[in-house]
C-alpha positions as CSV (number, residue, x, y, z in Angstrom):
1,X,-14.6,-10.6,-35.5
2,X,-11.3,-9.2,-33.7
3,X,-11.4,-9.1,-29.8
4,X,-10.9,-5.6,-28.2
5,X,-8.7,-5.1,-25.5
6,X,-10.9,-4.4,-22.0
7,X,-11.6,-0.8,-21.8
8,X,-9.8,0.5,-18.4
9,X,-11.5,2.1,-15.8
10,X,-11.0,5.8,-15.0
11,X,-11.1,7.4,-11.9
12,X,-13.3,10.3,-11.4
13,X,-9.6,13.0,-12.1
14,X,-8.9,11.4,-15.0
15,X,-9.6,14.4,-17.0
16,X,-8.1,16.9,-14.4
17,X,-4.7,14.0,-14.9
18,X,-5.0,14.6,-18.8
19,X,-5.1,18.6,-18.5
20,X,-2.0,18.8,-16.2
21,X,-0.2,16.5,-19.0
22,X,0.2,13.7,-17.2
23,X,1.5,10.5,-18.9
24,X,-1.4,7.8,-18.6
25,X,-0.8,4.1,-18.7
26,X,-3.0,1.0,-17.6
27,X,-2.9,-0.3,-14.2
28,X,-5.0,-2.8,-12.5
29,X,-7.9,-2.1,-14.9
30,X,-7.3,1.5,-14.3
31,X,-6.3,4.4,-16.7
32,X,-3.4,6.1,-14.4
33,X,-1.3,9.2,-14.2
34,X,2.6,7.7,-14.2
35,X,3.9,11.3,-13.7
36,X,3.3,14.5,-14.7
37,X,5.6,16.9,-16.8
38,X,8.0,17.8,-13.7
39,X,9.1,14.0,-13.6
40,X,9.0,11.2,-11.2
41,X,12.4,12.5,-9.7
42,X,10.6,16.2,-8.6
43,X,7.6,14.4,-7.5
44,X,9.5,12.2,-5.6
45,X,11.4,14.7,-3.9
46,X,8.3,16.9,-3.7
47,X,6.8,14.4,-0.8
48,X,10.3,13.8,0.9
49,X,10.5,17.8,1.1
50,X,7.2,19.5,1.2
51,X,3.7,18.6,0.4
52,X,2.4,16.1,-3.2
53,X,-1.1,14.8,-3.6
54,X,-2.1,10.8,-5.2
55,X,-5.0,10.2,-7.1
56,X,-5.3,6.5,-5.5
57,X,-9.1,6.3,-6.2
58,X,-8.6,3.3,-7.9
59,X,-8.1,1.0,-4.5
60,X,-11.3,-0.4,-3.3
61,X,-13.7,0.3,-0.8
62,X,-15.8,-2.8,1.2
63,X,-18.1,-1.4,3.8
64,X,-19.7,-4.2,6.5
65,X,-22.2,-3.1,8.6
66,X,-25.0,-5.0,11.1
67,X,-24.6,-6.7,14.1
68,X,-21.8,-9.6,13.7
69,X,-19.3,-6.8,11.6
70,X,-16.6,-6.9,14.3
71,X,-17.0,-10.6,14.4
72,X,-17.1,-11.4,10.6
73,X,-13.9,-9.1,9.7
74,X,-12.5,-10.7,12.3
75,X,-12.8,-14.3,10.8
76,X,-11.0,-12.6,7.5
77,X,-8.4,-10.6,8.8
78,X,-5.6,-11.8,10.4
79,X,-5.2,-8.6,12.6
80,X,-7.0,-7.9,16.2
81,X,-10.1,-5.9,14.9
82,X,-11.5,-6.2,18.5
83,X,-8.2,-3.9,19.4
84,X,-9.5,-1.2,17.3
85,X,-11.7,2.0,18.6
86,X,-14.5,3.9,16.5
87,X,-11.6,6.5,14.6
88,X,-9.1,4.0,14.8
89,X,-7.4,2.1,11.3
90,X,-5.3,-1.0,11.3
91,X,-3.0,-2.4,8.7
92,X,-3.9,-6.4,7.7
93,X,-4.1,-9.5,5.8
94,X,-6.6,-11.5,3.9
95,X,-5.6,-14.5,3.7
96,X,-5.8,-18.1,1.9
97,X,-6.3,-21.4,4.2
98,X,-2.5,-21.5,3.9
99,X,-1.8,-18.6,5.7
100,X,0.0,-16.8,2.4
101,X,-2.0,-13.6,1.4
102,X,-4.8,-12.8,-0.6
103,X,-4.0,-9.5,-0.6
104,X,-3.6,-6.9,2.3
105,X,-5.5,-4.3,3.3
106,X,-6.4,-1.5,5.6
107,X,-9.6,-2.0,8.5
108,X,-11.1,0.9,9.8
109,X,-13.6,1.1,12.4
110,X,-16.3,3.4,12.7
111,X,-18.8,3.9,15.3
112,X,-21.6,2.1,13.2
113,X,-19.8,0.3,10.3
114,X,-16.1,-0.9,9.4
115,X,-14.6,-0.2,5.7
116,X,-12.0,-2.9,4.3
117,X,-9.9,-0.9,1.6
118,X,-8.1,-3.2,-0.7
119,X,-5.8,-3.2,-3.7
120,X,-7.1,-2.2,-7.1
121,X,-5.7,-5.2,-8.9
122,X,-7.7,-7.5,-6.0
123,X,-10.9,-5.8,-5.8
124,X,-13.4,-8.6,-7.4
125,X,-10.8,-11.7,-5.7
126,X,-10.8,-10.1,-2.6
127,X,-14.9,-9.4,-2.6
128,X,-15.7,-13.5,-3.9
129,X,-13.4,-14.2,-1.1
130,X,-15.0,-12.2,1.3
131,X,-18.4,-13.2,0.2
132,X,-17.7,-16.7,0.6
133,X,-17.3,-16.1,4.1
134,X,-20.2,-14.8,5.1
135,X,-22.1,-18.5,6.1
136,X,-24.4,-17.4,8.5
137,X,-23.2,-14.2,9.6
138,X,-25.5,-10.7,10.5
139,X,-23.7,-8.7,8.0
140,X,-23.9,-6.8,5.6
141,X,-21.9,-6.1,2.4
142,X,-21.1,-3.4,0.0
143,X,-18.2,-3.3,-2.5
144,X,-18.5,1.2,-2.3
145,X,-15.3,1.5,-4.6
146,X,-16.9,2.8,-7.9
147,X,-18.2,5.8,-5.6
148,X,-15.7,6.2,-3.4
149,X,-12.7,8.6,-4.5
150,X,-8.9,8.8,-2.4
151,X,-6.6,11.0,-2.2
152,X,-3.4,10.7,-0.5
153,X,-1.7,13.7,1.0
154,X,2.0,13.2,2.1
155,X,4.7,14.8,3.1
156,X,6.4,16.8,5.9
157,X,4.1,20.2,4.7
158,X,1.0,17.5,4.4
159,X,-1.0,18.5,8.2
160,X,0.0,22.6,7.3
161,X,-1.8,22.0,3.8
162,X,-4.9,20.5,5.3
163,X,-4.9,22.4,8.4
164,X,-5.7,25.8,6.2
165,X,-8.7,23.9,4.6
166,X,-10.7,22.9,7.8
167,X,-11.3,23.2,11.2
168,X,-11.1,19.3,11.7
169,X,-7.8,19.5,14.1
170,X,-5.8,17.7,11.9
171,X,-2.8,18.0,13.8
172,X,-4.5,16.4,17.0
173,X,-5.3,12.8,14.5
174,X,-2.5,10.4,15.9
175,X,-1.1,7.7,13.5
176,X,-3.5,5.4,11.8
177,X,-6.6,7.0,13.3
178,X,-9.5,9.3,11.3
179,X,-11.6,12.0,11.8
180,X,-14.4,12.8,9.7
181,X,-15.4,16.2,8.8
182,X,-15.4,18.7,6.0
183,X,-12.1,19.6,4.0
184,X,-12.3,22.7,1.4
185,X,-16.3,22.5,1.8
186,X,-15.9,18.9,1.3
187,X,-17.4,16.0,3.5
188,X,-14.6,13.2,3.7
189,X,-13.0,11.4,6.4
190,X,-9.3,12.4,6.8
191,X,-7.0,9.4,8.1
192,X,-3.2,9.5,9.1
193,X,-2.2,6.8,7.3
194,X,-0.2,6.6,3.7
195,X,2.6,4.7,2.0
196,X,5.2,7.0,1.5
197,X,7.4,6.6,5.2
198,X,6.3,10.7,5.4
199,X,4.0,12.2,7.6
200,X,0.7,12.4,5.6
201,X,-3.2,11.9,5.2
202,X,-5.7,9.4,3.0
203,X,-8.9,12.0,2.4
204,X,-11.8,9.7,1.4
205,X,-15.0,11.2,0.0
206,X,-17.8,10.6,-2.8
207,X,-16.3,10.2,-6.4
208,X,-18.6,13.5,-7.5
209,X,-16.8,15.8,-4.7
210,X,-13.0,14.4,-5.6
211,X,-12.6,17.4,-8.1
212,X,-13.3,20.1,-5.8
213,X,-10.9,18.7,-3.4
214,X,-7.9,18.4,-6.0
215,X,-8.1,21.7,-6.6
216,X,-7.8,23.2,-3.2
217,X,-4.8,21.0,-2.4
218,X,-3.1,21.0,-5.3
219,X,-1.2,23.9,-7.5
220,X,1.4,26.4,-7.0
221,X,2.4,27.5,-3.6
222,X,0.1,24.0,-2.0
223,X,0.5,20.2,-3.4
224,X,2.7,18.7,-6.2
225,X,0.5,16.1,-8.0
226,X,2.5,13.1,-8.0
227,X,2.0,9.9,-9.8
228,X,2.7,6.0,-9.7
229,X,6.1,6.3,-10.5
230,X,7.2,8.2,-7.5
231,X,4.4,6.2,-5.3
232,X,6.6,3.0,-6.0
233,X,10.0,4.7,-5.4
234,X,8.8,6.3,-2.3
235,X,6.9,2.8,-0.9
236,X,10.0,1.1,-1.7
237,X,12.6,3.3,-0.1
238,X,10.1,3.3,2.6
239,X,10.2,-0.5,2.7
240,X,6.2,-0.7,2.0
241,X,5.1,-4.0,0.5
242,X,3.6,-4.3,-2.7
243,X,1.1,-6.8,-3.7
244,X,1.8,-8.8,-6.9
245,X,5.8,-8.1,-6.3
246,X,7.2,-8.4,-2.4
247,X,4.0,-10.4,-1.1
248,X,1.5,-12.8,-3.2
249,X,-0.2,-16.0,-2.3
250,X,2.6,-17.7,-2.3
251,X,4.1,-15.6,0.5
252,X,3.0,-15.2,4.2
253,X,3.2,-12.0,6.5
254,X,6.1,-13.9,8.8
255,X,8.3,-14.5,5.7
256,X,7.9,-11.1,4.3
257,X,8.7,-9.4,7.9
258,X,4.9,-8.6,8.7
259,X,4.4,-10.6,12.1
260,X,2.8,-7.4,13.8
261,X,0.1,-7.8,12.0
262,X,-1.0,-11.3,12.8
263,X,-2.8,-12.2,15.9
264,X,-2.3,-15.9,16.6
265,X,-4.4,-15.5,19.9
266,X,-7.1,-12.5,19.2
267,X,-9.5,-15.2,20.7
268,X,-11.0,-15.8,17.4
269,X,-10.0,-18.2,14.6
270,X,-9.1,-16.5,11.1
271,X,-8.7,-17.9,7.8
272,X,-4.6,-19.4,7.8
273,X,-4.5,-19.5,11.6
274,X,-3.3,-23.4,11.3
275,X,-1.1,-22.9,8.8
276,X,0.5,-19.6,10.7
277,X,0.7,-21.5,14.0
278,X,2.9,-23.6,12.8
279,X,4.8,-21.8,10.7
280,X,5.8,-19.7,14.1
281,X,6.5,-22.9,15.9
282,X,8.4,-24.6,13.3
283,X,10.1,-20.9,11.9
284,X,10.3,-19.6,8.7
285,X,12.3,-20.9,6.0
286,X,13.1,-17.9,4.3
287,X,12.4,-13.6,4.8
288,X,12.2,-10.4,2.7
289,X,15.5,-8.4,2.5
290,X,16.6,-5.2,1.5
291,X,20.0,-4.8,-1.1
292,X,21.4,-2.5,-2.5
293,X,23.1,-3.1,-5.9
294,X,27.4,-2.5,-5.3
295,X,27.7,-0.7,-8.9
296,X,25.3,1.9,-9.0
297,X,24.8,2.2,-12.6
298,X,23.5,-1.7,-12.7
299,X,19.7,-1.3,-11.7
300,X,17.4,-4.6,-10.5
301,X,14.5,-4.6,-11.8
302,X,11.3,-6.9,-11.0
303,X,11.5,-10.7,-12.3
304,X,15.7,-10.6,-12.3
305,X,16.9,-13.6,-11.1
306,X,18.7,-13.3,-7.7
307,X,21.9,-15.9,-6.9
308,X,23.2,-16.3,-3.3
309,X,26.8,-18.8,-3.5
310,X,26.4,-19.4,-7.3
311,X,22.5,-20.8,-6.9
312,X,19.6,-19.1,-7.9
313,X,17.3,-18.6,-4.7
314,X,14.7,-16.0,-5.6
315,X,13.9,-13.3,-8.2
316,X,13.9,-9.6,-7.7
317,X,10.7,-8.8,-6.0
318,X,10.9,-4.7,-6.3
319,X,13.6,-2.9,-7.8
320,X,14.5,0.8,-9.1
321,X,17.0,3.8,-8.7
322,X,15.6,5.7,-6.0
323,X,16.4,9.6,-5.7
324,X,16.3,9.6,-1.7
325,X,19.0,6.8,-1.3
326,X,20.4,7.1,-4.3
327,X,20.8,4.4,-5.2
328,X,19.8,1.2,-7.1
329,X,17.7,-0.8,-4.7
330,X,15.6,-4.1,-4.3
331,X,14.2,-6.8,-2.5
332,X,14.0,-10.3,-2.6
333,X,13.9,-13.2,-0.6
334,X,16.5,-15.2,1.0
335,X,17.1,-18.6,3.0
336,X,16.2,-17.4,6.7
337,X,20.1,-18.2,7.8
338,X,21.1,-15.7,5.5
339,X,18.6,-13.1,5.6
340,X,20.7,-10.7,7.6
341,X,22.7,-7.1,6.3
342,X,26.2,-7.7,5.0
343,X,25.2,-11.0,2.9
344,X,26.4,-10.7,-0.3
345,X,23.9,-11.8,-3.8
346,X,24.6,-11.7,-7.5
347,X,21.5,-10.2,-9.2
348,X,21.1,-11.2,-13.2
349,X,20.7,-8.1,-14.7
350,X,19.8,-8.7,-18.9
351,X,22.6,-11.7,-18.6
352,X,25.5,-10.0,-16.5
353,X,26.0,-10.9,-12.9
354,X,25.7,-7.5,-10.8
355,X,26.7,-7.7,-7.4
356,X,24.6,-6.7,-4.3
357,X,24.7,-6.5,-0.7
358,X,21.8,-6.8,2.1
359,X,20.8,-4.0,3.9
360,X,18.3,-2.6,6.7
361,X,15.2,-2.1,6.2
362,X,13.8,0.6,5.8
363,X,16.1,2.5,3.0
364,X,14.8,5.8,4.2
365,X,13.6,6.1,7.5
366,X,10.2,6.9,8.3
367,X,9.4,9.9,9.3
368,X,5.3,9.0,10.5
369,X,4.0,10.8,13.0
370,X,3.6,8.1,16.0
């Protein structure tokens, strides 16, 4: 008997993604558009300058409700839930006991509820260790993923776009807050947040109303639908984090430049406050850092090994060509003495050394309403 591979997931556009001729290919258990027939470069450009829409249904969806919710996400985040408002969204960490990361994630607080979203790749780890948790906590929990669609709205022309489809006042939703309403006849909850470095919207609603919502913000003269390809070049121009490349469990949020999100004295112990404590006391040994490669033409890609004075220190964490700094670009980690703009690496690229430089970060500036 020969073993078949697992059969991916689809998310509930797949067939609108396979009629616009988008090229699919498997990502965290998901069937995925990569692009669609414009390219990753028009899509890409499509967000910087005007308006493209994300199929990103395939992150998951934890909702925690009853009476200890605020206290229980509390214990698992390393952010200040008790900070947040009802309408209010906060960027976070799950973390292990040794303060590296489980994944991240988004918290967002509603009047009677909070909703964890998480990485598609970490949905089942993140849920056993969520679950585990729980002890004798008043909560609780449902993994809403499988009916929950998202789509993700960015760029400069994003609030004009869905400004025309409701009378939500869109344009009065400050950074990382949500309003719920209806969109295009469709109820969702429409949040400024995104992962792009552009002004822009996360629309969440039921999996059986994400059709009807694609097609009032996407097509000619509205959205560009844009795929993974251009998510990642966007994110890492950006200088967004990605789980599984720039932070992992063997990486914690003060090494990879992410201190605002932990809250050492929320007045509530979390999972890796120890650890974190004294990693703040004692200082990091190394950070995440921008480069950009000093020959253009030589790309680093994920997994190429990274040398700093002849030694190997790291491996590329993200890497590409990206058509806003136009350039090839990367991060990686170095020792914390180094870690500045101007230090000069040698990258591995397929066996010939290619030299690189440190830069700011971000590569492209955000341009986030605040």
């Amino acid at each position: 008997m020969t073993t078949t591979e697992p059969t991916l997931k689809k998310t509930p556009l797949h067939d609108v993604h396979v009629a616009l001729g988008a090229k699919m290919v498997p990502f965290a258990g998901f069937e995925m558009p990569v692009s669609y027939p414009e390219g990753i470069s028009a899509e890409h450009k499509a967000v910087r300058e005007g308006v493209g829409v994300f199929d990103v249904s395939h992150m998951g969806e934890f909702e925690i409700t009853g009476p200890d919710r605020n206290a229980f996400v509390q214990r698992v985040t390393c952010n200040d839930v008790g900070a947040l408002k009802p309408g209010q969204a906060q960027y976070s960490g799950i973390l292990t006991n040794e303060g590296t990361f489980v994944d991240d994630c988004l918290v967002y607080r509603f009047e009677d509820k909070l909703m964890m979203v998480v990485n598609a790749s970490n949905i089942q780890k993140d849920w056993d260790t969520i679950v585990a948790q729980k002890a004798g906590a008043n909560v609780r929990l449902r993994d809403i993923s499988d009916e929950t669609a998202l789509l993700a709205v960015q760029g400069p022309k994003a609030e004009a776009l869905i400004g025309q489809l409701t009378n939500l006042g869109v344009g009065m939703i400050p950074y990382y807050h949500f309003a719920q309403g209806k969109v295009a006849g469709v109820q969702c909850f429409v949040s400024r947040t995104g992962y792009t470095g552009e002004d822009g919207f996360e629309l969440y609603c039921r999996a059986a109303d994400a059709e009807t919502l694609w097609h009032a913000l996407v097509g000619a003269g509205r959205a560009a639908p844009v795929g993974l390809g251009a998510r990642d070049t966007l994110r890492l121009e950006a200088g967004l984090p990605l789980y599984g490349n720039d932070i992992d469990d063997t990486t914690t949020p003060y090494e990879a430049g992410l201190a605002f999100i932990v809250k050492l004295d929320k007045g509530a112990p979390f999972t890796g406050l120890d650890k974190l404590k004294k990693q703040k006391l004692e200082g990091v040994k190394r950070r995440l850092v921008g480069f950009k490669m000093s020959e253009p033409k030589t790309v680093a890609r994920h997994g190429y090994p990274v040398f700093l004075d002849g030694t190997q220190v790291d491996i590329v964490r993200s890497g590409t060509v990206t058509p806003t700094a136009r350039a090839a670009i990367g991060t990686t980690y170095l020792p914390a003495d180094r870690a500045k703009p101007g230090t000069k690496i040698e990258i591995d690229v397929r066996g010939r050394k290619g030299a690189a430089e440190v830069v700011k970060l971000p590569f492209v500036p955000h341009r986030t309403k605040k």
